[in-house]
N, C-alpha and C positions, 0 to 999 in steps of 0.2 A: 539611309538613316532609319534607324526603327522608332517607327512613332510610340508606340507602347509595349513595353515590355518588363520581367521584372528582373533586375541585374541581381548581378551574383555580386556578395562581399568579396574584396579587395584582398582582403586575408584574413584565414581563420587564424593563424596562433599570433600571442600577445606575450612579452618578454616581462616579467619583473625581476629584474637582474639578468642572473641565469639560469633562471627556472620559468618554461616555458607555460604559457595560459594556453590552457587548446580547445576553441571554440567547443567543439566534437564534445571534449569532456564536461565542459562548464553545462554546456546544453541536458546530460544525463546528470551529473548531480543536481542538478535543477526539476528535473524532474522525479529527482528521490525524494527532495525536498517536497514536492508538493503532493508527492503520491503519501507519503508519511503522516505531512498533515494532515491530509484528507480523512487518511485512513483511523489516524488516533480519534477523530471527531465522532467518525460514522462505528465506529469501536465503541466509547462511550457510550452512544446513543443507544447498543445493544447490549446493553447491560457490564460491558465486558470491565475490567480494573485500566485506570491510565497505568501507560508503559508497555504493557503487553507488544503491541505494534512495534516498539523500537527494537524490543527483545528477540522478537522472530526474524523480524529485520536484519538482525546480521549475522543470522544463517541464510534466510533466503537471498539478499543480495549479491553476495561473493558465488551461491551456488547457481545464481540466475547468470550474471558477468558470464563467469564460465563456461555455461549451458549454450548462452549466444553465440560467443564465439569458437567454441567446437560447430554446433550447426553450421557455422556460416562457412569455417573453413573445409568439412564435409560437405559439403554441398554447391562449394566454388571448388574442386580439387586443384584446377587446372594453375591458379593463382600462385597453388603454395605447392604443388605435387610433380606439376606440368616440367616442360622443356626450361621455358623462361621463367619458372615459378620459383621462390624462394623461399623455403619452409622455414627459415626464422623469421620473414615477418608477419608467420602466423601469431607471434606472441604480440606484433604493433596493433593492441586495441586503440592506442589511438588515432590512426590511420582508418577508423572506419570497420564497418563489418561486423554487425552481430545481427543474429539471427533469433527473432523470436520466438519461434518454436523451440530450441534448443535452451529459452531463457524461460520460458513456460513449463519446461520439463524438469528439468534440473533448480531453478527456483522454486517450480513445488514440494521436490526434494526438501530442500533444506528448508521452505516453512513448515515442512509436515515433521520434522527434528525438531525444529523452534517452538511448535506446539503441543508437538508432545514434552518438553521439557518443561514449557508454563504453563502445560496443565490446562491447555482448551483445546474447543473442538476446531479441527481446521475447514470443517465447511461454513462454521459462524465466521471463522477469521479471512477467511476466502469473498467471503459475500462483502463486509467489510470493507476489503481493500481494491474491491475490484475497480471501482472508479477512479481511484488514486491511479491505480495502476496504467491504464488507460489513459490516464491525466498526463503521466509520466512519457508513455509513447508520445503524445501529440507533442509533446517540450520537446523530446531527443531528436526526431524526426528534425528540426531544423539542425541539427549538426550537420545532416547530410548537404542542408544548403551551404550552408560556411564553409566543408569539402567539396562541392560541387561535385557531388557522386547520386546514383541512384535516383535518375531525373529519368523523363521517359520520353517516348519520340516527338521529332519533329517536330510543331505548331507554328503557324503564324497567327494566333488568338492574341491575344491583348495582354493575356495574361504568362504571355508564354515565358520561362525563364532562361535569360543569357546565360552561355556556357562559355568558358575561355578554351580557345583552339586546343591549345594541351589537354584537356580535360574530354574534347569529345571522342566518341569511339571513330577509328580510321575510316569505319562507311562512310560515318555522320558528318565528315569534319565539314563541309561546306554549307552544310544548317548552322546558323546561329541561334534559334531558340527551339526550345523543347519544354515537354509538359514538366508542369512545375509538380510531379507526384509527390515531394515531401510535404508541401503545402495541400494538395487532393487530401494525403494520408492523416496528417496534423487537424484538418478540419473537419475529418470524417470523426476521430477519433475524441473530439471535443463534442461531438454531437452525441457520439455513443456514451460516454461520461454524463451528458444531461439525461440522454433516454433510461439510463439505468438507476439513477437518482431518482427518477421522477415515476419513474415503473415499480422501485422499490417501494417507496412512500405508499404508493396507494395499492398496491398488492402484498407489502410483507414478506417479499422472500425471502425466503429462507433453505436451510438444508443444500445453501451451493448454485442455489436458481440465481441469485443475482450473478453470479460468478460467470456459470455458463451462458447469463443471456451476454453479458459484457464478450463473453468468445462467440457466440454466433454472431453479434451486430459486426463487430472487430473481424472476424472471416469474411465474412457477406464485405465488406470494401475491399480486403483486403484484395479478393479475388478480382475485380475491376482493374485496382490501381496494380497490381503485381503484373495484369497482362499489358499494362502501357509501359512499363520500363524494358528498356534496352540493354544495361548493365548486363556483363557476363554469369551464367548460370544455367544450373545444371538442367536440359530438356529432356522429359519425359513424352515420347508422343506429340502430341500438338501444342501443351501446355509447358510451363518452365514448373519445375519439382515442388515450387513453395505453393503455385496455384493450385493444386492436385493436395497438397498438405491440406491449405486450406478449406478444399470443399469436403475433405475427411472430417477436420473438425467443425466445421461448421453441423455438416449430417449430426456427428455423436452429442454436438453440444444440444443443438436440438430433440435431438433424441431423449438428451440428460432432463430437458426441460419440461418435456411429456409424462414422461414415467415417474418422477421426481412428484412432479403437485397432484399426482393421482396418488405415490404411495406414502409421500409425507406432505402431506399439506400444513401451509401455515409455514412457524418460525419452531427454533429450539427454545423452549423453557428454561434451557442453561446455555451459557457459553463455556463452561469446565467441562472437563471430559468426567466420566465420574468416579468415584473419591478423591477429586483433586478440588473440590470447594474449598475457599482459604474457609478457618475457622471462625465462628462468629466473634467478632471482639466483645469484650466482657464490659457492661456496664459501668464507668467509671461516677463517683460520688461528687456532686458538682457543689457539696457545703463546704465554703475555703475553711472552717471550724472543723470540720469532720474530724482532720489530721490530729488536729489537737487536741479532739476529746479522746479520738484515739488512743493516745499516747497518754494520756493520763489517768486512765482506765489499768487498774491493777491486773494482773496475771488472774483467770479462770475466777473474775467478778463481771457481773451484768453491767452493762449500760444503762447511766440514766435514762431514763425516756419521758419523754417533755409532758407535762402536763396542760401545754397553752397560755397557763401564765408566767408573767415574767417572774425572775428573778432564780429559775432552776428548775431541776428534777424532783419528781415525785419522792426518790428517796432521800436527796438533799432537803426537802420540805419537811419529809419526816424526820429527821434529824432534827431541825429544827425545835420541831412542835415537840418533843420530848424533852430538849435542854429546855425551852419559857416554862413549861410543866413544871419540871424541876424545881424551877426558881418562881414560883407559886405565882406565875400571870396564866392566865388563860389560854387556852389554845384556839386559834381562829375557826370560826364555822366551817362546818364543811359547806362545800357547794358541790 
């Protein structure tokens, strides 16, 4: 009997009718949801217009989706290309399997379309959303719990997570717990989300620096927890393909981060790319009378203009003071 351990859910997919709930999925809309929010907030805060975020948003999400799952399926061949592989459920994203470097690549794609179309810079809109985004990873990451996939060796730790027989690999099947890496990856990734918050605040990044430290903290675990899973994948040498990706970008984001506050320091003075400023909106007259003198003001004649005292206009007063003349009463002092 295992005194401590953390079990695996009973079952990811949920029926409403017959239309299937699938943990897997509920877990990434959840974290689009809060990558979004985050993002329109920290958006605002740099000057940028509400909206913009949702707008790039759905080019870069569909072009991220797909970016995942090409890496994941390049880089598992064996799955979907192999003997026993089956090359149409490379299309079952919900069965698991996206690759984040391939959702990195190709969602940049399609924010760097979404902001060229709204007219801003994409390394303000990148700084931006980086901690959403990252927000986003630590949410999905428990989809892999709910499939019980992508867990990593062995443990008798306290913490270790139940795996059901079916689900282990053939070595493993006589282990029943293993490291719980979507929970390692989930709580690295909440940590990197505050370090990049709180490093922005008091540094001002800008020019893509938030962006890139959020990819070096995000590589720097990545490379730990990638070498504890077991799950099938493509070995390079002594590493598996994604560890080797990762200390690539880790190197260039750092790199990005050196060269970057030496040659732009500070923030952008604009979030529009430039001649794409909206135009200034035009002073509106806040006298609810305005309308109406308006309108009662003859074609190519002046407006009265107020004199301060009640009762009219300078030239309504003249008017005036020339009919009492008229009629032989006095005309009032000037003042």
């Amino acid at each position: 009997m295992l005194l401590a351990s953390i079990p695996s859910p009973e079952q990811g997919i949920w029926y409403l009718g017959p239309v299937p709930l699938r943990a897997y999925a509920l877990c990434i809309v959840a974290g689009v949801v809060v990558a979004l929010w985050l993002g329109e907030r920290r958006w605002a805060g740099r000057g940028g217009q509400p909206g913009v975020v949702y707008d790039v948003a759905v080019w870069a999400i569909p072009f991220g989706l797909v970016g995942a799952r090409l890496y994941h399926v390049v880089t598992t061949p064996d799955l979907y290309f192999g003997d026993d592989g089956s090359l149409v459920s490379a299309l079952y994203v919900w069965q698991g399997g996206l690759g984040i470097w391939g959702a990195v690549a190709l969602g940049a794609l399609g924010a760097w379309i979404g902001c060229r179309r709204a007219g801003v810079r994409l390394p303000v809109f990148a700084d931006a959303v980086a901690p959403g985004i990252v927000l986003a990873q630590a949410i999905g990451r428990w989809g892999n719990w709910f499939n019980q996939e992508l867990f990593g060796r062995p443990t008798d730790l306290a913490w270790g997570l139940e795996i059901d027989l079916e689900n282990r690999p053939v070595e493993f099947a006589e282990f029943a717990t293993f490291h719980p890496t979507f929970l390692y990856e989930s709580l690295w990734n909440v940590g990197v989300a505050v370090a990049v918050i709180w490093i922005d605040r008091r540094r001002r990044l800008g020019h893509g620096r938030a962006f890139a430290l959020y990819v070096a903290l995000y590589t720097l675990g990545r490379v730990w927890i990638e070498d504890l899973r077991i799950d099938e994948a493509l070995q390079v040498g002594p590493f598996r393909l994604n560890v080797w990706t990762s200390l690539a970008v880790l190197v260039l984001a750092v790199g990005y981060l050196a060269v970057s506050a030496r040659l732009r320091p500070g923030r952008e003075e604009s979030v529009w790319l430039p001649g794409r400023e909206p135009a200034p909106e035009e002073p509106t007259d806040s006298d609810p009378d305005s309308d109406s003198d308006s309108d009662s003001d003859e074609p190519g004649q002046p407006r009265d203009v107020p004199t301060g005292r009640a009762g009219g206009s300078r030239e309504s007063l003249t008017r005036r003071e020339t009919d009492e003349t008229a009629a032989g009463s006095p005309p009032p002092p000037e003042r």
